[in-house]
N, C-alpha and C positions, 0 to 999 in steps of 0.2 A: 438482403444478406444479413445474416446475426452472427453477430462477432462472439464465439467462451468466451467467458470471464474465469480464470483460475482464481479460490478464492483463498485467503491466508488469513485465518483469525486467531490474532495472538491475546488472549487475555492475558492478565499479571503480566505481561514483558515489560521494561522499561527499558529507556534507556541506556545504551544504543541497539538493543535486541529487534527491536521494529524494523530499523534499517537493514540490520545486518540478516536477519531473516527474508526482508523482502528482495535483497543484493542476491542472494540464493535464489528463492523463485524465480528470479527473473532472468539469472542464467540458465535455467532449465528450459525457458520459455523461445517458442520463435520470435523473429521481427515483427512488430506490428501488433504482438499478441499482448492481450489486457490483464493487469492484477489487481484485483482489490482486496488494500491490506485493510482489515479491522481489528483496530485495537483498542485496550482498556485507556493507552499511556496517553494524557491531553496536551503532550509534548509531540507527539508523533506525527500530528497533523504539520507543522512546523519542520522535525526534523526529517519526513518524507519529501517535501517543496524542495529543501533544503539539496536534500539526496538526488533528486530529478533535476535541480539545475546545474551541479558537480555532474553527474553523467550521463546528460545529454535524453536522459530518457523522459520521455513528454506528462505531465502532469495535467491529467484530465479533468479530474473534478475531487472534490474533498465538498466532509459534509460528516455531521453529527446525527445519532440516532439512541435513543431507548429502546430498548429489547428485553425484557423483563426485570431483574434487577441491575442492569449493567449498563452505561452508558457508553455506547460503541463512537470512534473518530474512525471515521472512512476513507482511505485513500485510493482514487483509480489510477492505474500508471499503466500508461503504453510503452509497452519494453521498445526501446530502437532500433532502429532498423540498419 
């Protein structure tokens, strides 16, 4: 079985925009259903953790990446169920 991933790529957001962007997708989304946020902000890794442990929503995996000139912080979140 293969689980969507809905994806949300914020470049230039900062602080608290990440969050509050991904607070949004995730109310759009079912139980159970996966987000990966990628963003510019090297804060966001931190303040996504952050946000998954205030609402209960599960924190799958985070992880760094280059993509041409842009250095991406990856966050996957299982919205709750």
């Amino acid at each position: 079985m293969t689980t969507d991933v809905t994806e949300l790529s914020l470049p230039d957001l900062v602080c608290p925009m990440p969050v509050l962007k991904a607070k949004k997708a995730l109310a759009g989304l079912a139980p159970g259903a996966l987000l990966r946020v990628r963003s510019t902000d090297r804060h966001s890794l931190a303040d996504l953790r952050d946000f998954c442990t205030q609402t209960g929503h599960a924190l799958v995996e985070q992880s760094e990446s280059d993509e041409g000139d842009r250095h991406w912080f990856v966050t996957l979140i299982r919205r709750k169920d």
